[in-house]
C-alpha positions in Angstrom: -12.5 -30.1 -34.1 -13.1 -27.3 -31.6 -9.7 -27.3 -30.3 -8.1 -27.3 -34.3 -10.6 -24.1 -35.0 -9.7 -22.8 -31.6 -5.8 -23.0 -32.7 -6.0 -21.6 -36.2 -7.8 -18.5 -35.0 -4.4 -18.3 -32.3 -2.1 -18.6 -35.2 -3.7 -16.4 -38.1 -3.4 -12.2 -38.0 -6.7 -10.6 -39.1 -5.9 -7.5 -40.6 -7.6 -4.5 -40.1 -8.4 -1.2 -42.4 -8.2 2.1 -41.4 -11.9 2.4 -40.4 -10.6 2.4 -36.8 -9.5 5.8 -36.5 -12.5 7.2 -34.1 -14.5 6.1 -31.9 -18.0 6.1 -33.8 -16.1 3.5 -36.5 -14.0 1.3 -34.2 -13.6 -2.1 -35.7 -15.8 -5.1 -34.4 -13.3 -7.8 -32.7 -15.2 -11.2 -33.7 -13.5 -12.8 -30.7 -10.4 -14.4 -29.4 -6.9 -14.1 -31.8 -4.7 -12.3 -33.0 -5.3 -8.5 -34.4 -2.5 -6.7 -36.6 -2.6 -2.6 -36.7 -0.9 -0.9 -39.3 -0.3 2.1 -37.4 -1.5 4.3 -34.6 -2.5 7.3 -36.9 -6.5 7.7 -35.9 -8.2 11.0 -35.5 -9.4 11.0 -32.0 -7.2 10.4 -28.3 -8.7 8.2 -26.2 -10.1 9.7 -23.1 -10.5 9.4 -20.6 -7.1 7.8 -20.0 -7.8 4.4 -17.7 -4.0 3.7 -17.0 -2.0 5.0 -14.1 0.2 6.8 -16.4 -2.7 9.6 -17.1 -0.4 12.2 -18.8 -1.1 11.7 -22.3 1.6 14.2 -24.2 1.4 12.3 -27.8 0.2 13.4 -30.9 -3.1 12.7 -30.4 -3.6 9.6 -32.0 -5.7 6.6 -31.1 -7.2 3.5 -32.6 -10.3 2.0 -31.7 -12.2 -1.1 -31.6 -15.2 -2.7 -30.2 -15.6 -6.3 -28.6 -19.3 -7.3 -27.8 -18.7 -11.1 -26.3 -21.5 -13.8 -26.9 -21.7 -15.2 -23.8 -19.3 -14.4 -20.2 -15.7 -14.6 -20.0 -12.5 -13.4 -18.4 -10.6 -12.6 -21.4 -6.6 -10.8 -21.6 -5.8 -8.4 -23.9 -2.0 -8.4 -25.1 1.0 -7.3 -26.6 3.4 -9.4 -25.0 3.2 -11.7 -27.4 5.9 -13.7 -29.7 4.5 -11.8 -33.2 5.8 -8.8 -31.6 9.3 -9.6 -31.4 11.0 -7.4 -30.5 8.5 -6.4 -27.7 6.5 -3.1 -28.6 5.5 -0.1 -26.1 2.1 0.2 -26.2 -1.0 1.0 -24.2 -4.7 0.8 -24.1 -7.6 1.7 -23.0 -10.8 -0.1 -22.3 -14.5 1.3 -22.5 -18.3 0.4 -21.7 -20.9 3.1 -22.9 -21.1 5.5 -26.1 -18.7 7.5 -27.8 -18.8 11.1 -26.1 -19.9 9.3 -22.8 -17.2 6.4 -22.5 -16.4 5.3 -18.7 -12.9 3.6 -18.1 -13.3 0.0 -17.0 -9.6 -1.3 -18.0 -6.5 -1.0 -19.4 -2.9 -1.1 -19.1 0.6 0.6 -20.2 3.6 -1.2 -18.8 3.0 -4.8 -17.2 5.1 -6.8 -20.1 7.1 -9.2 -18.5 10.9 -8.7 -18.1 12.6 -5.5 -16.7 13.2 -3.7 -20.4 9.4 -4.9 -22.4 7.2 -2.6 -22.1 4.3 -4.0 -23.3 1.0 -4.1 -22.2 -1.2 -7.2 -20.8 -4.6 -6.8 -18.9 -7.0 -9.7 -17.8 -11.3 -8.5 -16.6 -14.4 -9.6 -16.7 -16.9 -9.0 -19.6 -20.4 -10.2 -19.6 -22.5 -11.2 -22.7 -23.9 -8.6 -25.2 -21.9 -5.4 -23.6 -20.0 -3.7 -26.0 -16.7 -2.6 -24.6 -14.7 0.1 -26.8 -10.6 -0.9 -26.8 -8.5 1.8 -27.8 -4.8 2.3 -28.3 -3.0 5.3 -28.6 0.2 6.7 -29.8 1.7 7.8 -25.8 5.1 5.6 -26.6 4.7 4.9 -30.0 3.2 5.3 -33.1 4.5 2.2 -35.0 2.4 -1.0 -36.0 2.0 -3.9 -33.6 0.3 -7.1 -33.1 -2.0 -7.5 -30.5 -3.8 -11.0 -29.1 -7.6 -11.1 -27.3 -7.7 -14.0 -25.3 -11.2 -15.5 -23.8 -10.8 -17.6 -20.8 -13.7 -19.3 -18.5 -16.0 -16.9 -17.1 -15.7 -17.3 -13.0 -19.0 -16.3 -11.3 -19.0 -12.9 -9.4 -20.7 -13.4 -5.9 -23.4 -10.7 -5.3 -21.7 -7.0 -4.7 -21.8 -7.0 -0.6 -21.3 -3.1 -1.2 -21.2 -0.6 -4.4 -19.1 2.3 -5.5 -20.6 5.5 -6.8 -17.9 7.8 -9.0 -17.5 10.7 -7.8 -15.5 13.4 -10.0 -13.1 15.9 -9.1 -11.1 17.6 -11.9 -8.9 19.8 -9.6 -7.5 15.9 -9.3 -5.1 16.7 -12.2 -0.9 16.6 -11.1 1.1 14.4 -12.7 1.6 11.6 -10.3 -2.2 11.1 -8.2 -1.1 7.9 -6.6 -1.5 8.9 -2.3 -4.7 8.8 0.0 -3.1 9.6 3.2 -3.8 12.4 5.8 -1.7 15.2 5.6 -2.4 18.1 8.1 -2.6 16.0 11.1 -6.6 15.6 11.0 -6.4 12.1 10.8 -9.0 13.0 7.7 -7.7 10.8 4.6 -6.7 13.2 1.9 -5.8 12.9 -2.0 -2.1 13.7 -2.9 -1.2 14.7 -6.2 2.5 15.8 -6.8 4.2 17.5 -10.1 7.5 18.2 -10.5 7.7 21.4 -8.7 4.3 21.5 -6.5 2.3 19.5 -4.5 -1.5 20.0 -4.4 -3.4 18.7 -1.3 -7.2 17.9 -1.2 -7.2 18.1 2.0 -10.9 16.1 3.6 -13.3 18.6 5.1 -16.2 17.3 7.2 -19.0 15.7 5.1 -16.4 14.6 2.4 -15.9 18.2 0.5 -12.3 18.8 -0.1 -10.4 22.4 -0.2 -7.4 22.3 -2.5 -3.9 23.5 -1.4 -0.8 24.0 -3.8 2.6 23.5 -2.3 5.0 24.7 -5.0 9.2 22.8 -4.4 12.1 23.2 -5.8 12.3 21.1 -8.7 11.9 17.5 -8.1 15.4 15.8 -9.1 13.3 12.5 -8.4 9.6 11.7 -9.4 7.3 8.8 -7.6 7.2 7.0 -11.3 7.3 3.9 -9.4 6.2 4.4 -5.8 5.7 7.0 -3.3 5.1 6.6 0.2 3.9 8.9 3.3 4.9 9.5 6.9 5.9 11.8 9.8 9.7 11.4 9.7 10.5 14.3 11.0 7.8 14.3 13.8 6.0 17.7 13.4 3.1 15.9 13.0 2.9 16.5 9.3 3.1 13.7 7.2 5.8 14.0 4.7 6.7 12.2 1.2 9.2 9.8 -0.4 9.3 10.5 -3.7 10.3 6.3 -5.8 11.9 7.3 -9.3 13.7 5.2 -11.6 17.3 6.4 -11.0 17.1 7.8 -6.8 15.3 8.9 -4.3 14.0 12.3 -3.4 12.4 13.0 0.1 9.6 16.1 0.5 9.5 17.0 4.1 7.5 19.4 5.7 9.0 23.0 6.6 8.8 24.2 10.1 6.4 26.7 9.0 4.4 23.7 8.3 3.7 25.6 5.7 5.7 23.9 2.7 8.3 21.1 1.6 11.7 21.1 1.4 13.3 19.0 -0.6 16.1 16.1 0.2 17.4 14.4 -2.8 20.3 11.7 -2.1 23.0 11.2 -5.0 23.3 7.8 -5.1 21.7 5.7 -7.8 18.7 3.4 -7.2 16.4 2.2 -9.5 13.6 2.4 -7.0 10.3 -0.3 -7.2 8.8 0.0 -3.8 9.6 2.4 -0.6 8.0 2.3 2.7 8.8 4.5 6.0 9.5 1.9 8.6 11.2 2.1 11.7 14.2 -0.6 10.9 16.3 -0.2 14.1 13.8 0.3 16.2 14.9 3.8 17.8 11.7 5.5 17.7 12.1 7.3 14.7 11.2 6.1 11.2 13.8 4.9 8.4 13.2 4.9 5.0 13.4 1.3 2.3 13.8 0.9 -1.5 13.9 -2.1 -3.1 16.3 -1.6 -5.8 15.5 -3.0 -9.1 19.1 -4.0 -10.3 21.6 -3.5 -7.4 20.9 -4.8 -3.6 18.3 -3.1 -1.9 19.0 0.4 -0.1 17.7 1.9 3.0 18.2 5.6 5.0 18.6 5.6 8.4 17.0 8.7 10.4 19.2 10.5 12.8 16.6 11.4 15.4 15.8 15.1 13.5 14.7 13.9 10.0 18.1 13.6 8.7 18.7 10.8 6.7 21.9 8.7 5.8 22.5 6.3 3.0 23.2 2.7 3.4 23.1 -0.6 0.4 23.1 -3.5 1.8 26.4 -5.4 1.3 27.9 -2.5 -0.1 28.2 0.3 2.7 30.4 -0.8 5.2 28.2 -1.8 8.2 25.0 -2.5 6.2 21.8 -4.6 7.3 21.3 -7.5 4.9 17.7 -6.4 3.7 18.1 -8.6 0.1 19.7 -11.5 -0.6 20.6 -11.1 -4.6 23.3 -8.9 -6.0 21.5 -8.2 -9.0 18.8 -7.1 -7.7 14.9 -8.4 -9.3 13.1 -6.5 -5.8 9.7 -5.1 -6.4 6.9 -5.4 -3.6 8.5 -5.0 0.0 6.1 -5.1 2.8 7.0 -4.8 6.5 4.8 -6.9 8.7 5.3 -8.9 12.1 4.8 -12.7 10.5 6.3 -14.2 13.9 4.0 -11.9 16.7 7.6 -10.7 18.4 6.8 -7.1 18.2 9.2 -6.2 15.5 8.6 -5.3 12.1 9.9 -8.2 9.1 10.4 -7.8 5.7 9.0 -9.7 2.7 10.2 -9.1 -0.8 7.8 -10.2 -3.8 10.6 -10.7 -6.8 9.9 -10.1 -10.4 13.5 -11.8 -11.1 16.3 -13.3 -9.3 19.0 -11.2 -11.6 20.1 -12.4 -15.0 19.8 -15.5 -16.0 18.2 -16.5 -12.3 14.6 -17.0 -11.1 12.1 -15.4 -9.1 12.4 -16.5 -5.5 10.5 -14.3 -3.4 12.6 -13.5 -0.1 11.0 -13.6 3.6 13.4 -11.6 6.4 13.4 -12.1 10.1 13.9 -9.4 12.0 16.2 -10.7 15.1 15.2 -7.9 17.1 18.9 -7.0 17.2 19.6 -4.5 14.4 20.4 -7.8 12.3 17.8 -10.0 9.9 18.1 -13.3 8.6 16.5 -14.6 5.3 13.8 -17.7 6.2 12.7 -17.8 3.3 13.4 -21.8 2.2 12.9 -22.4 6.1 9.7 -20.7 5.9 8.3 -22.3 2.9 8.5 -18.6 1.2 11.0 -19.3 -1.2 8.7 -19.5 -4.3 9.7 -18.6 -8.1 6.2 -17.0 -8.5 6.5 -14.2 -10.7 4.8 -11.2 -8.7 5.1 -7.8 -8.2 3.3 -7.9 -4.4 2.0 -9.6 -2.1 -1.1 -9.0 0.3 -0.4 -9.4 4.4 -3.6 -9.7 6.8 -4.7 -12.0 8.7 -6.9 -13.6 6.4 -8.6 -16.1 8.8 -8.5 -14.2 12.5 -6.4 -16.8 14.1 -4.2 -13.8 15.4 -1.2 -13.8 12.8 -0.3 -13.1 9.3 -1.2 -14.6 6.5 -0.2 -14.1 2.6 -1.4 -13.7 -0.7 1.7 -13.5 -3.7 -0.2 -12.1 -6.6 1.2 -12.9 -9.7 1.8 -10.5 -12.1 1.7 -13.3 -14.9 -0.1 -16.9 -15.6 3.1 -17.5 -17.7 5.4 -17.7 -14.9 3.4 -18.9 -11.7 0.2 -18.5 -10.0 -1.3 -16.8 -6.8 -0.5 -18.6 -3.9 -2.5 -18.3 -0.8 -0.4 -18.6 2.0 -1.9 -19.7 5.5 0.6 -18.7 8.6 0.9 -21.7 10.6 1.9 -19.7 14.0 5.3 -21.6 14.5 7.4 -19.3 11.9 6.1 -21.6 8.8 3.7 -21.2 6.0 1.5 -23.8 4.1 0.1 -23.3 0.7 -3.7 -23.7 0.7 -4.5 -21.7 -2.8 -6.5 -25.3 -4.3 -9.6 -24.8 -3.8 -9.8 -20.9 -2.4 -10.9 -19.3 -5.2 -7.5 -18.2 -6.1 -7.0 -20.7 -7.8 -9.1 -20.2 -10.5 -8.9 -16.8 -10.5 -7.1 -15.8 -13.9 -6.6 -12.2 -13.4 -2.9 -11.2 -13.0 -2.0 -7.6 -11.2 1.3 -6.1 -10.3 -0.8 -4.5 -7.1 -2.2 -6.4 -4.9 -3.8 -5.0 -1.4 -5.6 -6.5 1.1 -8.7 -4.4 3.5 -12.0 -5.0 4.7 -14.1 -3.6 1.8 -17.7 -4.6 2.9 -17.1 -4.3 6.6 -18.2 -7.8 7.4 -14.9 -8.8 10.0 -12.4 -10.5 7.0 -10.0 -9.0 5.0 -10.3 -9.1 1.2 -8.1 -8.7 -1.5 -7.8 -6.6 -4.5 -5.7 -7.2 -7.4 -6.8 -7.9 -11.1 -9.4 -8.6 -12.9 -11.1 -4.7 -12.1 -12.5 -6.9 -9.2 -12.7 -7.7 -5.7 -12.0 -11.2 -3.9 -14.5 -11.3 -1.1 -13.1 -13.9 2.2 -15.8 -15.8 2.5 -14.8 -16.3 6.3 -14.1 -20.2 5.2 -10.9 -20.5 3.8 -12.1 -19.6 0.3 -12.4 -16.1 -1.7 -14.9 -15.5 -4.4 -14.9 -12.2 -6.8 -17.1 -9.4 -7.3 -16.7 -7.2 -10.2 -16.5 -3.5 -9.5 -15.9 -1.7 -12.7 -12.4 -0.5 -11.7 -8.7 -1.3 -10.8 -6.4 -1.1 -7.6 -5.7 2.7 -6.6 -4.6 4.1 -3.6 -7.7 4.0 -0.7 -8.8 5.5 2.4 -11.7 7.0 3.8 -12.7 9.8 1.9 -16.0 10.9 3.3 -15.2 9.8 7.0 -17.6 6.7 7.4 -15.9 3.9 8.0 -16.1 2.1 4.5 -13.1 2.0 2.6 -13.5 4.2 -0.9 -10.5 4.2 -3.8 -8.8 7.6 -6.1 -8.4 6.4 -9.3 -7.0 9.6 -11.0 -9.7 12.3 -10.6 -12.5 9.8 -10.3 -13.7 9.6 -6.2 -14.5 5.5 -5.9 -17.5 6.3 -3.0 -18.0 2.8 -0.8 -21.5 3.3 -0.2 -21.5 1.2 2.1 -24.4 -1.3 4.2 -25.3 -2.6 7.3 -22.3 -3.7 8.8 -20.4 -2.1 11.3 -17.0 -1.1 12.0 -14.5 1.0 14.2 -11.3 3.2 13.4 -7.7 3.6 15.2 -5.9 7.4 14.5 -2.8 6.6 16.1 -0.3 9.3 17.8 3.4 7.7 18.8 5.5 8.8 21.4 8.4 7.1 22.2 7.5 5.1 19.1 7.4 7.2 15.6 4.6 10.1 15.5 2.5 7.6 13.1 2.9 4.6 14.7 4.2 2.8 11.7 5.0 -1.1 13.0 2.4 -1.3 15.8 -0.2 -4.2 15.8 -3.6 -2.8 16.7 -6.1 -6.1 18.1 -9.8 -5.7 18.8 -11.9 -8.4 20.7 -15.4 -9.0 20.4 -17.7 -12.0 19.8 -16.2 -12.8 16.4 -13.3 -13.8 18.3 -10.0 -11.6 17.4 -8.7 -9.3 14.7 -5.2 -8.1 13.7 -3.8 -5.4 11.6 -0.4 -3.6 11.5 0.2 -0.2 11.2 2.7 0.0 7.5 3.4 2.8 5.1 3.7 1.5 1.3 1.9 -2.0 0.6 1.3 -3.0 -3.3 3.3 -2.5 -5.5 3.0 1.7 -6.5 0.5 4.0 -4.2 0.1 4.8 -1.1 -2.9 4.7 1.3 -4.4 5.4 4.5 -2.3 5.2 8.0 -5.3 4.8 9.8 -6.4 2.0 11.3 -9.5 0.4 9.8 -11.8 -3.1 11.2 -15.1 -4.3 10.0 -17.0 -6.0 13.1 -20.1 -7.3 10.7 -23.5 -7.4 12.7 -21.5 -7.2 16.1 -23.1 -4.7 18.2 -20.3 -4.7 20.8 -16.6 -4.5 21.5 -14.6 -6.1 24.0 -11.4 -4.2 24.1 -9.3 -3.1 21.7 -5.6 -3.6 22.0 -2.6 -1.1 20.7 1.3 -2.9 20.7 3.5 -0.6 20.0 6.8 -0.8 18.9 8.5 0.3 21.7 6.9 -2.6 23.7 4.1 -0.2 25.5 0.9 -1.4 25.2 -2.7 0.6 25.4 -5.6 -1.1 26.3 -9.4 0.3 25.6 -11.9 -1.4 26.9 -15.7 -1.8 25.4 -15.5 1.0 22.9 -18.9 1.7 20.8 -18.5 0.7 17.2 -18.9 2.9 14.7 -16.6 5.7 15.5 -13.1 6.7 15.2 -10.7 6.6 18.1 -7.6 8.8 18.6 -5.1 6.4 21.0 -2.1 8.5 22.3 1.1 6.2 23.2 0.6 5.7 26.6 -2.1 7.8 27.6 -4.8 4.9 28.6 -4.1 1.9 30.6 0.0 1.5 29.4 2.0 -1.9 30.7 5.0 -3.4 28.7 5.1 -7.3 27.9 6.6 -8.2 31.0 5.5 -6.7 34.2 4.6 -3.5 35.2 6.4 -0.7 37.1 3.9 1.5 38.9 4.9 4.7 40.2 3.6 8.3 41.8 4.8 11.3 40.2 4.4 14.5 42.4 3.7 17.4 42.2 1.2 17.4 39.2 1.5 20.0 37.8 5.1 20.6 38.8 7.3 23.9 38.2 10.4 23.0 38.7 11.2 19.1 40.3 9.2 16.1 40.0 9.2 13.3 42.8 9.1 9.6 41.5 8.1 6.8 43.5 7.9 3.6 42.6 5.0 1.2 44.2 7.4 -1.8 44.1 10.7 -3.0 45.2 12.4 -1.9 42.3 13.2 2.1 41.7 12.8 4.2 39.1 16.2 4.8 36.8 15.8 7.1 34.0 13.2 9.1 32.4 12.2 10.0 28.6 9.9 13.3 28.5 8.1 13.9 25.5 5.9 16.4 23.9 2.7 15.6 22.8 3.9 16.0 19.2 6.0 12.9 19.9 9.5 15.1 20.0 11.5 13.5 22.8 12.6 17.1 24.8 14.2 15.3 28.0 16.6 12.5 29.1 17.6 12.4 32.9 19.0 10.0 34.7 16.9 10.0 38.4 18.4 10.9 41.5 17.4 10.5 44.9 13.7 10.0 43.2 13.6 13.8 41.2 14.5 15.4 38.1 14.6 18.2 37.0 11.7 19.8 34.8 13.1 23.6 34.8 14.0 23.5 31.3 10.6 22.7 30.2 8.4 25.1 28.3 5.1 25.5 30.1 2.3 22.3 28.3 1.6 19.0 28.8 4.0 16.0 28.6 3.9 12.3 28.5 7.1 10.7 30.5 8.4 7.1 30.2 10.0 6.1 33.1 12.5 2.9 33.3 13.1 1.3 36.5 16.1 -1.6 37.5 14.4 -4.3 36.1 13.9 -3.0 32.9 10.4 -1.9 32.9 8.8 0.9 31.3 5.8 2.6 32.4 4.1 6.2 31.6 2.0 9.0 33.1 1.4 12.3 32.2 2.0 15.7 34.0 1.6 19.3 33.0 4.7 21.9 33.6 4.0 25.3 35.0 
């Protein structure tokens, strides 16, 4: 008889007066079914906004209602539903406290499935006799629409192993306030907001104040309305911006005043989901990746200078094959090293296959050659989960990389928990983690060390956190808030989020952790694509260095681990991608290190070349001589900004360093075997 009541209250519409046009007379929600409103005409706006698309420009219109549940649940408000056929824009907003002093805890605008319904679907917790305040409001449309509350199982948070504090900044206010990244070289995470002619800069002052910068552009030809993502592409050691809009790509990068941005917009259409800066070919200087919604992905090659030149794979002649379906259906790329061979692969998380096609999710090996090959049915990747992105770490420190595909909808799939099995294959070991009872869908998913405690949690939906358990299993933890882009923002070493102008503060506990800034040389100035290790008595830890991960923001370059209780480091290991590798050995934890390519203990994968370079400091010849039987072939020099200034073949054991500005330079020296090997030297 339960499940017959249960099923009528699914199948009936209640319909609801007018009395829902403010906040102070919102209309009481009984519980789970389906809700009809006449119109979005109500008196009031909802505010604050608690979607990522903040700018409200409507009329001003909202309607309101209140939901107090009887006992716990994890319930899904939607308007993806059949009764709206066809599918309505809409988007909501969802409360605790009183009118006058509401404080966002959910909501959504565009997560409908399919690439043209723009609907709106959110799944939270709610616990028994809170009243939470839904609104709607007129931002797409003012029309009538149906709309279904749906109350699911209530999964048991685990105790909060940290707490945020909010933290409000109003200068937060452009358009798009989706980056925590640093900008100015400080290694200091700051908050990015960009409009369509100006960027303003937060930039992170020490103890966590912020001074704000405006950067007025040219006019924007492209907006980040579906991603953005950060690096040093043109090594100045500024970070600069790719701009994800729904018809190209527009790149911001820093003037050589350092003063400004100059825009780089590319003609060709791409209806962008995700960009990343990664370094595809390996040449030391990073490229630039868009998944393309509808057409095979696209990807810019960098010329050395920050010059940039189109490519689609299977279209321009000479392409990579970064994509495997004509049509299109790529959201979430993420560039990680699944296999440990020291070069950077790409996984794809798929909404759609193209029309009429599922959603396999692609995995693609790089073959360290300048070609990849898709693995994805070989790898046991080929899955039609419907997802958005996927979360990369390794999840149980066994030393490689794990993956979570979060869905994006219970109608079409599940989370899968993906455990790496070290031999270039993946087993699904979701039953029983926790993830597979965990109801909340997300189109962003990312994975950090929130509570410092030495394993790698996940956030996705559900305005929660899924705590690793350090067994195999993951339990959740509500926080009051939704995935945004993080970093450090008050500089000690617990990971905080920016959710529009509201400062998420970790604050923090017991545990403890350390930091990596990382400054490339013959690798890219950010160091995008190295894997960072640290050693201690919790065995080993992994992370690799990426730029874009999720589905829309972008967060922190920096290098973060949790140790837990660990009083001690062993070493701490830096792979970068041009094969050097930096060793540091028993740093203290809790601090933040600055590791320059090269400049501690440096040895590629093989052997080592050792060498003397004399004399140090040198005016106008250097003398190299190698300690072994092989000899010293060619040199790289390279200022300590990363800009390669000097290739020389080596003759009779010298070069010359005449054309050298007086300073302080790193050189990589390659000897007949093959091996590289650096020291630095200062130029008179």
């Amino acid at each position: 008889m339960k499940k017959i009541t249960y099923l009528i209250l699914f199948c009936i519409g209640i319909q609801l007066s007018n009395a829902q046009d403010t906040c102070a007379s919102a209309a009481v929600l009984p519980g789970a079914g389906l809700y009809i409103v006449d119109a979005v005409n109500g008196l009031e706006v909802p505010n604050p906004v608690c979607t990522e698309n903040g700018n409200i420009a409507n009329n001003g219109k909202g309607e309101w209602y209140s939901y107090t549940p009887t006992q716990n649940y994890t319930i899904t408000i939607t308007t993806d539903i059949a009764a709206n056929t066809p599918r309505v824009d809409t988007r909501f907003h969802v409360y605790t406290g009183t009118c006058g002093a509401l404080t966002c805890y959910a909501g959504d605008d565009d997560e409908g499935i399919g690439d043209t319904n723009y609907s709106s679907i959110d799944t939270f917790v709610v616990l028994a006799n809170t009243t939470y305040t839904i609104a709607f409001d007129n931002r797409w449309t003012a029309n009538g629409f149906t709309f279904q509350l749906i109350e699911a199982p209530y999964q048991e948070p685990i105790i909060n192993p940290v707490t945020f504090t909010n933290q409000a900044i109003a200068s937060v206010n452009s358009q798009y306030n989706i980056t925590v990244v640093d900008m100015n070289g400080d290694y200091l995470d700051d908050i990015v907001g960009v409009n369509q002619d100006n960027i303003r800069i937060h930039t992170q002052n020490a103890g966590g104040t912020f001074t704000v910068t405006d950067y007025p552009t040219t006019s924007a030809t492209n907006m980040p309305s579906w991603s953005l993502a950060a690096a040093d592409y043109n090594k100045d050691g500024l970070n600069d911006l790719m701009y994800g809009g729904g018809n190209g790509v527009t790149f911001m990068k820093s003037n050589e005043a350092g003063n400004g941005y100059d825009q780089n917009t590319f003609s060709e259409y791409v209806f962008c989901q995700r960009t990343n800066f990664v370094d595809i070919n390996n040449d030391g200087h990073l490229d630039a990746f868009s998944c393309h919604d509808v057409q095979p992905n696209v990807y810019f090659l960098n010329d050395g200078w920050g010059g940039f030149t189109f490519y689609q794979s299977t279209v321009t002649p000479g392409a990579i094959l970064l994509g495997i379906h004509p049509n299109g259906g790529n959201y979430g790329s993420i560039w990680i090293d699944y296999d440990n061979d020291g070069d950077q692969d790409l996984f794809i998380a798929k909404c759609r296959g193209g029309s009429g096609t599922a959603k396999f999710n692609e995995l693609h090996r790089n073959n360290g050659d300048g070609t990849f090959t898709d693995v994805s049915t070989a790898a046991n990747m080929y899955d039609p989960v419907q997802t958005w992105s996927s979360a990369w770490a390794d999840y149980d420190n066994d030393g490689d990389m794990d993956a979570l595909i979060g869905a994006s909808s219970t109608t079409d799939g599940t989370h899968k928990y993906m455990r790496n099995n070290g031999d270039g294959t993946f087993t699904d070991i979701t039953a029983g983690s926790g993830w597979d009872i965990n109801a909340s869908t997300n189109i962003e998913h990312i994975a950090h060390d929130f509570d410092n405690d030495g394993f790698v949690d996940v956030m996705g939906g559900g305005n929660k956190i899924m705590y690793n358990k350090g067994d195999g299993t993951f339990a959740p933890s509500g926080v009051g808030f939704g995935v945004s882009p993080v970093g450090d923002l008050n500089n000690d070493g617990f990971i905080d989020f920016q959710t529009g102008a509201t400062l998420r503060i970790n604050n923090g506990n017991s545990n403890k952790w350390i930091k990596l800034n990382l400054q490339g040389i013959q690798s890219n100035r950010n160091g995008i694509g190295a894997r960072v290790e640290i050693y201690g008595a919790w065995g080993k830890q992994i992370r690799d260095v990426r730029s874009g991960e999720g589905f829309k923001y972008m967060s922190s370059l920096n290098v973060h681990f949790g140790i837990g209780q660990a009083t001690a480091i062993d070493q701490v290991i830096i792979r970068w991608p041009s094969g050097l590798v930096d060793t540091i050995v028993n740093p203290s934890p809790n601090q933040t290190l600055l590791v320059v390519e090269g400049a501690t203990l440096s040895v590629n994968q093989n052997t080592i070349s050792n060498f003397v370079l004399y004399p140090n400091p040198a005016k106008d010849f250097v003398t190299l001589k190698s300690s072994t039987t092989s000899s010293i072939v060619s040199v790289e020099i390279f200022d300590l900004n990363g800009r390669k200034v000097l290739t020389s073949d080596v003759v009779k054991e010298t070069i010359s360093v005449q054309s050298l500005s007086v300073g302080t330079y790193l050189l990589l020296a390659k000897d007949s075997d093959g091996n590289l090997s650096t020291q630095k030297f200062i130029k008179q």
